[in-house]
N, C-alpha and C positions, 0 to 999 in steps of 0.2 A: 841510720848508717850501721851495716853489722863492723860487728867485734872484729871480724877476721879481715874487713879490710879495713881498721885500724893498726891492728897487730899486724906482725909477718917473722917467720921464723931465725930471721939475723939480728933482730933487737929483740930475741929471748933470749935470755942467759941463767943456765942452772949450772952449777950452784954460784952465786955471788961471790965474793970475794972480800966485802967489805963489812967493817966492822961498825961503824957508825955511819951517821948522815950523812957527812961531808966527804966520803970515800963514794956512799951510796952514790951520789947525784954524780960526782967522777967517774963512777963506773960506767954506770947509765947512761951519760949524757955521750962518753968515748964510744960505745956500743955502738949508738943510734949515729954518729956524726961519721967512724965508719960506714955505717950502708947509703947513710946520706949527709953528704959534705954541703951539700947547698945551703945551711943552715951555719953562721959562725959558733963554734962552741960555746964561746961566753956568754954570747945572746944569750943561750938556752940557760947556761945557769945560771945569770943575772936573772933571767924571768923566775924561774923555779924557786930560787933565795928571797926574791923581791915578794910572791905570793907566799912563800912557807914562813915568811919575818909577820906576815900579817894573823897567820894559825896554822898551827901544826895540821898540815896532812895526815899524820895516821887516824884513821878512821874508826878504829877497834882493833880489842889485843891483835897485834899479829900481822896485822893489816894496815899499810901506806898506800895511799893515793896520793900521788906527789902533781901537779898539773900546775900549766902556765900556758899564758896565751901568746906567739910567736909573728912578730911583724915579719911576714916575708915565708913563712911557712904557707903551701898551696892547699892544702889538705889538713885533719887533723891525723895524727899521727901517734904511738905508742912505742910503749916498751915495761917488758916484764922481766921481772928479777925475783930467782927466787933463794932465797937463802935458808941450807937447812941449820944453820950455828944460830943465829939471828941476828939481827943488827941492833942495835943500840941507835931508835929512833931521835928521842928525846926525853927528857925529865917528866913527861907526862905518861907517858907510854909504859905501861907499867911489865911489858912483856915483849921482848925484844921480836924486831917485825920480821918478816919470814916470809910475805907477801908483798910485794910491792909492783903496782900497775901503773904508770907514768904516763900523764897523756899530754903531750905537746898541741894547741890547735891555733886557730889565726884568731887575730881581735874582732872579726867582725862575725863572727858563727857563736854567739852567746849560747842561741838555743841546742845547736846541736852539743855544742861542748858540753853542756848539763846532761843533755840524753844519752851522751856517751858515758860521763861519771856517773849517771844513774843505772846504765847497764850491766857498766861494770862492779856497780855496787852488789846488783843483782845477784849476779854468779857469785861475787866475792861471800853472799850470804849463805849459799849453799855448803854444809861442811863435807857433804864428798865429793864436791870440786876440790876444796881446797886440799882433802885426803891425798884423790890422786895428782894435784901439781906438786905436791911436796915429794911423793912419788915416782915420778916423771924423771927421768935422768936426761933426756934432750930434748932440746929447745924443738924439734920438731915435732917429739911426742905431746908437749905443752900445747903447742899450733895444734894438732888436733885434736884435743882436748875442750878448748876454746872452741873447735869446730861445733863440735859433739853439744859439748854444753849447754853451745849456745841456740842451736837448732832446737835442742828438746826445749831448752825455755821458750822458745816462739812456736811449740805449737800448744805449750800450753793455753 
């Protein structure tokens, strides 16, 4: 499944707003339940709390993959946050995160949910992706960004 129809440019949000985790996943999860209410708020952060109590999502400096699996979710779904202050991930996180990719999907797509955190890994390795999203002043220049990106990685 590509990136861009995980992503969609009304659950991007530059610049964040929040200063630590628990604002983070607030922001996020308000964003996404905006564009799409079919989902109860809490569901989404009880999942995302319940997977992040098990190990921290941030994946490397700078970088959160925050994800949980969603009973009742049709698809899997995202949301990107980018903050240029940083956030105060957690006690591990030795560099406040500045990246963050949220992927919501349903319990029964194991595999694609991994292909999708491994895609996203992918770009998130790249440092001038991540140059120009820190760069990016709207959520739709991010959207295609992720276009771009992620085209020229598949024809590598």
């Amino acid at each position: 499944m590509l990136l861009t129809h995980v992503f969609h440019p009304d659950t991007i949000k530059t610049p964040l707003e929040s200063v630590d985790k628990a604002e983070l996943f607030e922001e996020m999860v308000d964003l996404y339940v905006r564009h799409d209410s079919s989902i109860d708020r809490n569901t989404i952060l009880n999942a995302l709390w319940a997977r992040e109590n098990k190990m921290s999502t941030a994946i490397r400096d700078g970088i959160a993959l925050p994800h949980a699996r969603i009973a009742g979710l049709a698809e899997p779904k995202g949301i990107i946050g980018i903050s240029k202050n940083g956030i105060h991930y957690d006690d591990s996180s030795a560099v406040p995160v500045c990246f963050v990719f949220m992927l919501l999907s349903t319990p029964g797509l194991a595999d694609l949910h991994l292909n999708i955190l491994s895609s996203i890994n992918v770009l998130l390795s790249n440092p001038e992706f991540l140059h120009d999203l820190l760069e990016e002043p709207s959520a739709l220049g991010i959207y295609r960004l992720l276009e771009n990106y992620e085209a020229a990685m598949l024809e590598i």
